[in-house]
VOLO-309134 format. One record per residue (C-alpha): x, y negated, z negated; residue in three letters. Coordinates in steps of 0.2 Angstrom, whole numbers, plus 5000, padded with zeros to 4 digits. Each point is the difference from the previous one (the first is absolute). Layout:
XYZALA;...
This chain:
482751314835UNK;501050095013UNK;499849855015UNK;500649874985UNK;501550134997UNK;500350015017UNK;500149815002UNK;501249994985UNK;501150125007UNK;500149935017UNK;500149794993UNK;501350094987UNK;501050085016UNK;499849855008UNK;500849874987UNK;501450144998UNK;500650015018UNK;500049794999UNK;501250034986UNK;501050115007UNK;500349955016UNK;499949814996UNK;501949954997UNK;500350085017UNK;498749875010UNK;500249854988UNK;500249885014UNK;499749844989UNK;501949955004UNK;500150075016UNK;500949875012UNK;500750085014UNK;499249985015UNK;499549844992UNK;501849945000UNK;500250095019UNK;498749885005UNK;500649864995UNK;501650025004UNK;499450015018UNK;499149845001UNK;501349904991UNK;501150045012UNK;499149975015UNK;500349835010UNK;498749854997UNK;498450035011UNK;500550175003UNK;498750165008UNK;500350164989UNK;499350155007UNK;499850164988UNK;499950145002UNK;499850184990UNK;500250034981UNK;500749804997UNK;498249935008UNK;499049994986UNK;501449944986UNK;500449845014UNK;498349985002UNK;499749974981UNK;501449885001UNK;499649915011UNK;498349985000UNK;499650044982UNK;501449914993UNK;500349875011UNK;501650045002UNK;500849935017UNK;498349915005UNK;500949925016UNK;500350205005UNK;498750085012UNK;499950204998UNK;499350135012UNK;500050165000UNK;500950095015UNK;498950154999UNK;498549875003UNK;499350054980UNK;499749884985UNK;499949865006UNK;498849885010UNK;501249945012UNK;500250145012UNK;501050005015UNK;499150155007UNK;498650134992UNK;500850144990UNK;499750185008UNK;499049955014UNK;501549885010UNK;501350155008UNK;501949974992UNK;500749935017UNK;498849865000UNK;500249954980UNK;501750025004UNK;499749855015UNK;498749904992UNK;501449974983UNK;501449965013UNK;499249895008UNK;499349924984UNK;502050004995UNK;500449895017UNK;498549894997UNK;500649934981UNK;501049874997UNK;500150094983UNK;501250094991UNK;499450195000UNK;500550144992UNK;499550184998UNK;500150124983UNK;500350155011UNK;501349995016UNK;498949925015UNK;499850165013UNK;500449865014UNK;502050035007UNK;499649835012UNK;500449884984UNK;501349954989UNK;499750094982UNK;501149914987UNK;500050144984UNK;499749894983UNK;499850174992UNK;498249994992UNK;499349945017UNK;500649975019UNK;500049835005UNK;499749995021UNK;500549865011UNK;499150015016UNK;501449915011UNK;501850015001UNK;500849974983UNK;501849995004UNK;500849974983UNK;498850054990UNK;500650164987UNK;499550165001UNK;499850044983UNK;499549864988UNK;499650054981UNK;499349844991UNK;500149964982UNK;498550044995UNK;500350185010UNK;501750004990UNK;499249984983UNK;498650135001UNK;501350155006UNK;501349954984UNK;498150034991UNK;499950155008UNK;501550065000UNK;500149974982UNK;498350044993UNK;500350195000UNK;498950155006UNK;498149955001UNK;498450044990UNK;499050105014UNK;500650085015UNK;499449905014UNK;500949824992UNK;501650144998UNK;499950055021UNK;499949835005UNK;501449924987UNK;500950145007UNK;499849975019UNK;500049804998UNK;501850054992UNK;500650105013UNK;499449885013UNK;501049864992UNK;501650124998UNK;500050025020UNK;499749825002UNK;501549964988UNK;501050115009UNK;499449925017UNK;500649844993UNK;502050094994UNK;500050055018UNK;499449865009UNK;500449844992UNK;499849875012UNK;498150085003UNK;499549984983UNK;499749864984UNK;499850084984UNK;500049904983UNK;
């Protein structure tokens, strides 16, 4: 009688910790990154290369490949992870040379590409979009600075509006893409002429 006690106790402590603690990891409406994602790839140019990087990988990936979101977008990972289209083998090429190989990759495309983290590269024009870094590879004369698409626009007045988030790590990040838009609004106050913004 006391292993069947035992396992009543325990499947009893069980049940109550799922109780308890459920309300707090009820993810059933959970959107966030989901909304991230796809506000990156809509606003990508046709035919665009995406490359990932970091916490954002996975949620773009499932997008994209999952959802069929954007199929005209090809996605790599700029860390070399993920996907089956590396550039380069993760952990085993040295930085400089991953740094090379995606440059010269860049230079090669006829292709719009753009990056979810800032390109390490200072030889190429980087044109902030906010959500991602779009790089030309030649002279862009014209061309803005700072560009926020529609699509960018309608996921920060989400954002903006949707209040503080469930867990912490969807708080962080609403909170950096936030300040990250505030200093690229206030690029734009400053320098007009460099910047289009809906």
């Amino acid at each position: 009688h006391a292993d069947a006690a035992a396992s009543l106790l325990t499947a009893a402590l069980a049940v109550m910790l799922l109780v308890v603690n459920y309300p707090e990891n009820d993810r059933h409406r959970y959107r966030w990154a989901g909304e991230y994602a796809e506000a990156v790839l809509q606003g990508l140019a046709p035919n665009a290369i995406l490359f990932v990087r970091g916490d954002f990988t996975l949620p773009v990936a499932y997008q994209r490949l999952v959802e069929q979101v954007r199929p005209d977008v090809t996605v790599y990972s700029s860390q070399g992870l993920i996907f089956s289209n590396r550039l380069f083998k993760p952990h085993r090429t040295p930085k400089a040379t991953e740094r090379k190989l995606v440059r010269d990759f860049v230079r090669s495309t006829a292709r719009p590409v753009y990056f979810t983290a800032r390109p390490s590269d200072k030889g190429q024009f980087v044109q902030h979009n906010w959500l991602v870094h779009r790089v030309y590879p030649d002279d862009t004369e014209g061309v803005p600075v700072l560009l926020l698409n529609e699509q960018a626009a309608t996921f920060a007045r989400r954002l903006a509006t949707q209040g503080r988030q469930q867990d912490p790590w969807s708080e962080q990040w609403r909170s950096v893409l936030l300040n990250r838009l505030g200093s690229l609004l206030d690029f734009g106050r400053i320098f007009p002429a460099l910047s289009r913004l809906p």
